[in-house]
C-alpha positions in Angstrom: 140.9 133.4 216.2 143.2 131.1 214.2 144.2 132.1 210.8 142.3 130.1 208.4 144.4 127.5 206.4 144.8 128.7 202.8 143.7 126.3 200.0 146.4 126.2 197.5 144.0 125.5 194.6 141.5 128.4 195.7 144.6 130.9 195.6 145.7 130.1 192.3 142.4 130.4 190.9 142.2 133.6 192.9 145.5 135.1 191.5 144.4 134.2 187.5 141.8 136.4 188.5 143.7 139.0 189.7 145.7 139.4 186.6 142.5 138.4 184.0 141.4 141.9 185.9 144.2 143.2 185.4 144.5 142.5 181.5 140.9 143.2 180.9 142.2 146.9 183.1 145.9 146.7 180.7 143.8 146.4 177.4 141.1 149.4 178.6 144.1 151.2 179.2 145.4 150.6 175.7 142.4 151.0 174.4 142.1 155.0 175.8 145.6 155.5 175.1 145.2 154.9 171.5 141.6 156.5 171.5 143.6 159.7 173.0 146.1 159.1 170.3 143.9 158.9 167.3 141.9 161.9 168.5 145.3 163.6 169.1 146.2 162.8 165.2 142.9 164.1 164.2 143.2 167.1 165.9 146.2 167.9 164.1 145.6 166.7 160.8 142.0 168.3 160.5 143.5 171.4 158.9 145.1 169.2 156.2 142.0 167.0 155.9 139.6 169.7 155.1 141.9 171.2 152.9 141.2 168.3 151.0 138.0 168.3 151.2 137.6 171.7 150.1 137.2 171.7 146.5 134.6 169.4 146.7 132.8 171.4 149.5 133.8 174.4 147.5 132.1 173.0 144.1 128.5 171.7 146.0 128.5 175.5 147.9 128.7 177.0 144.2 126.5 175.2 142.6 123.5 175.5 145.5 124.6 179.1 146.5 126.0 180.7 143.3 128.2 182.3 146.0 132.1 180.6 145.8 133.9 183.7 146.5 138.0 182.9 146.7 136.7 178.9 146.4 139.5 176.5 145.0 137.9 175.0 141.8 140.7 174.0 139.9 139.8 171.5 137.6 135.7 171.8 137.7 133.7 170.7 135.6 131.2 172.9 135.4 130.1 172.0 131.3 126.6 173.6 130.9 126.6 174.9 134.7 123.8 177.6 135.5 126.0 180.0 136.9 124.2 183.3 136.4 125.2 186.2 138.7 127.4 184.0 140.5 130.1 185.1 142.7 133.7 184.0 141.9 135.4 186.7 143.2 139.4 185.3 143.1 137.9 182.1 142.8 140.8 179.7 141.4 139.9 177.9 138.3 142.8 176.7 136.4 142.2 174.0 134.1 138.5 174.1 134.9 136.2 172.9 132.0 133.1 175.6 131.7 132.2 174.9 128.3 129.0 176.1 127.3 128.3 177.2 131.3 126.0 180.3 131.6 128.0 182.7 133.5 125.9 186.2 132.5 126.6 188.7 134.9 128.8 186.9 136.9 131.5 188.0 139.2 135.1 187.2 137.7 137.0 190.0 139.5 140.7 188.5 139.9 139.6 185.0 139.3 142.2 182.6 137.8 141.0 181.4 134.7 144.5 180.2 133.3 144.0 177.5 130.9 140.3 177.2 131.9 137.9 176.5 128.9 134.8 178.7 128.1 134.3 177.5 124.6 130.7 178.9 123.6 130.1 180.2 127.1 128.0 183.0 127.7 129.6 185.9 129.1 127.0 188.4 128.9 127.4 191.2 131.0 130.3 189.6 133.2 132.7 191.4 135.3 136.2 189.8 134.0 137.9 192.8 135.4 141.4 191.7 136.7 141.0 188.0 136.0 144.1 185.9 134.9 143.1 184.9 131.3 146.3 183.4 129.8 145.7 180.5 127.8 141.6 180.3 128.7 139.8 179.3 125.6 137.1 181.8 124.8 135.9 180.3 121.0 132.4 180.7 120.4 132.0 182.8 123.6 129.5 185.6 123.9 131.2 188.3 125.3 128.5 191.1 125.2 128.8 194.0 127.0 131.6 191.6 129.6 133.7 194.0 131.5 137.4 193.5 130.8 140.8 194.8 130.8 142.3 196.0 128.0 144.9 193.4 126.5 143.4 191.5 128.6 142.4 188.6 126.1 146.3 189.1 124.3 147.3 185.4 125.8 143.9 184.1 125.4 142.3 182.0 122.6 139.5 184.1 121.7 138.5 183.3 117.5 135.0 183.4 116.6 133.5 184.9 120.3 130.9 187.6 119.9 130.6 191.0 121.5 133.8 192.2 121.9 134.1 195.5 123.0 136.2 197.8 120.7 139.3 198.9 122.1 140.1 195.8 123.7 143.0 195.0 121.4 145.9 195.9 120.1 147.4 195.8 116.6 149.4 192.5 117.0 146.2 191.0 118.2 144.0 192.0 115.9 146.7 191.2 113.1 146.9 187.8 114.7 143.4 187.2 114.2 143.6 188.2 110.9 146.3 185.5 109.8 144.2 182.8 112.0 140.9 183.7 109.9 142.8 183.9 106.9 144.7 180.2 107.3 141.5 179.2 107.9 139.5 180.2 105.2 137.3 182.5 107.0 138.6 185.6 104.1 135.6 187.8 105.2 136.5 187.8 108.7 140.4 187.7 107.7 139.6 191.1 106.4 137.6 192.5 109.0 140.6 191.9 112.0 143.3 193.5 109.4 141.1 196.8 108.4 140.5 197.5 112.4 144.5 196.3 112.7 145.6 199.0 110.1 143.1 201.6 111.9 145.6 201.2 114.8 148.6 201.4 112.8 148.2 202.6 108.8 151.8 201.8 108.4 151.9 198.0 109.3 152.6 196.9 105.3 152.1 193.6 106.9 148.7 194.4 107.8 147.7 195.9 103.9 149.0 192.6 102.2 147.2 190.4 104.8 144.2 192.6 103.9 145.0 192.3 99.5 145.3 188.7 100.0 141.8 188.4 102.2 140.2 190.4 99.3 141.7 189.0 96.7 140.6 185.2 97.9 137.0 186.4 97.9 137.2 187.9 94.1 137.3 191.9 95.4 140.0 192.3 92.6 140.0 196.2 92.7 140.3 196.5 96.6 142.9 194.0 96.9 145.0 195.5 94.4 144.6 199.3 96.3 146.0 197.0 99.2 148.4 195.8 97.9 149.8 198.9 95.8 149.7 200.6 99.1 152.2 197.7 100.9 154.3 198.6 98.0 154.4 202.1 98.6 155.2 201.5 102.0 158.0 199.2 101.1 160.1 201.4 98.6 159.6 204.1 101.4 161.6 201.2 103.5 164.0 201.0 100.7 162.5 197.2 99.9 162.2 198.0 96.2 162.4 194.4 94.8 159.6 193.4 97.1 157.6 196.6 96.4 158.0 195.5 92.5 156.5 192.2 93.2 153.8 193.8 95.2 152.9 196.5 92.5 153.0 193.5 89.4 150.5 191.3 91.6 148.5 194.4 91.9 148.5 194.8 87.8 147.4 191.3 87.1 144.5 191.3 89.7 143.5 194.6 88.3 143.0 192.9 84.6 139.2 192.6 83.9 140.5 188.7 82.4 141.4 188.1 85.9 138.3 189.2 87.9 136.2 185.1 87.7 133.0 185.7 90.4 134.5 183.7 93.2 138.1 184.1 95.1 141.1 184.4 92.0 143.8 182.6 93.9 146.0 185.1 93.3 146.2 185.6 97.3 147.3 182.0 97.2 150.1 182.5 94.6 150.9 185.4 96.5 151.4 183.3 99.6 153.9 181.1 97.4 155.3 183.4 95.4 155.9 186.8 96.5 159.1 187.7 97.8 157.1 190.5 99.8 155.2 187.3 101.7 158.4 186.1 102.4 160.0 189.3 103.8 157.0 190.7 105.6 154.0 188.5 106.3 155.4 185.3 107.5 157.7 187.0 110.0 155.3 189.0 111.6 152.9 186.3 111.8 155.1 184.3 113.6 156.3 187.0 115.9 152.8 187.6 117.1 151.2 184.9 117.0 150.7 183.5 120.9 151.2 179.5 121.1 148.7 177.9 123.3 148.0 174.8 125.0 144.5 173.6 123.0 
């Protein structure tokens, strides 16, 4: 048979439509190459992504489950959370605001709580054993029968929580909390930390003036000058007779029925001023032991 004659127009319309097929192949091929790319790149960053993820996965599995052992909380907030009997076992919750949160019986072991607040939290009952609390804010908190370290609360801002365990503390935090009461004008409470302070150490003349001047601001002339006779016996024993001097004659003129009015005397405020005593012994102690934080 003879070849057939080739049409010249039919062959180029034939070879654009070889290489349209071709293209419409090139770009499927593209196409699955980059598909195949992108789910390479996903495969690899997945790790990183749900890392990222987590603490908000973390945070929703808490709050349906109560159950967040080792979760990655940092910065929560969890104000007013129901979190009773929750698990948050290591959890990490630095920085995490818990205000007012109900955690009683919770599971704290070796969580992070560094910087964390649980202003007026309640903390009945908890298990705080092991858990970083340097920094945490624990004002207001209710603390009743919470299982915790002892010194465990030395770093941590604890005025005004309720049902603390005795033993907890040590002298320079219970003296602390006597000078942050007292600066404050809470005198009762002022006196309460520096009797259970000078339990721990009767020798701490610090601790007897902090005490006379707590007394003396809520008119218990009488006690506050025992207090403050007994700094001064302290001090001559130190060889610190001019402050013991000033101690005893501050003692003598609180002791003067004309200087016994019904409310606080002021003389703990003149002491404050005044005494070289206050100069020698309470400031620099006060200022050795008191812990800065970041509230």
């Amino acid at each position: 048979m003879a070849p057939r004659a080739v049409n010249p127009a039919g062959a180029g319309r034939a070879a654009r439509g070889l290489r349209k097929r071709a293209d419409v192949r090139g770009l499927a091929t593209s196409a699955s190459t980059a598909a195949a790319l992108a789910a390479l790149l996903l495969a690899g960053m997945g790790a990183p992504l749900r890392a990222l993820a987590a603490p908000g996965d973390d945070l929703l599995r808490l709050l349906e489950r109560r159950s967040c052992s080792g979760c990655q909380l940092q910065d929560a907030d969890l104000v007013h959370a129901d979190l009773r009997d929750a698990d948050l076992r290591r959890a990490r919750l630095q920085r995490a605001n818990l205000s007012q949160a109900r955690l009683d019986g919770a599971q704290l072991q070796g969580a992070d709580l560094r910087f964390t607040s649980l202003q007026g939290a309640s903390l009945r009952g908890a298990d705080l054993r092991g858990a970083q609390l340097e920094g945490t804010d624990l004002r207001y908190s209710d603390l009743s029968a919470a299982q915790l370290d002892p010194g465990a609360l030395a770093r941590s801002h604890w005025d005004q929580a309720i049902g603390i365990a005795p033993g907890l503390f040590g002298y320079a935090d219970l003296h602390n909390a006597g000078v942050r009461a007292a600066n404050a004008g809470r005198f009762p409470e002022a006196e309460g930390f520096f009797g259970e302070a000078l339990l721990l150490q009767p020798e701490a003349t610090v601790s007897w003036v902090g005490r006379g001047i707590s007394r003396s601001e809520q008119g218990k002339a009488e006690l506050a000058a025992q207090d403050l006779n007994r700094a001064a016996v302290l001090l001559e024993q130190g060889g610190e007779r001019s402050e013991a001097a000033a101690l005893r004659q501050a003692a003598a003129t609180m002791a003067q029925p004309q200087a016994r009015p019904r409310g606080g005397n002021g003389l703990g405020g003149q002491l404050l001023n005044g005494a070289a005593a206050m100069a020698t012994t309470l400031a620099p102690l006060a200022l050795k032991f008191l812990v800065p934080l970041a509230f």
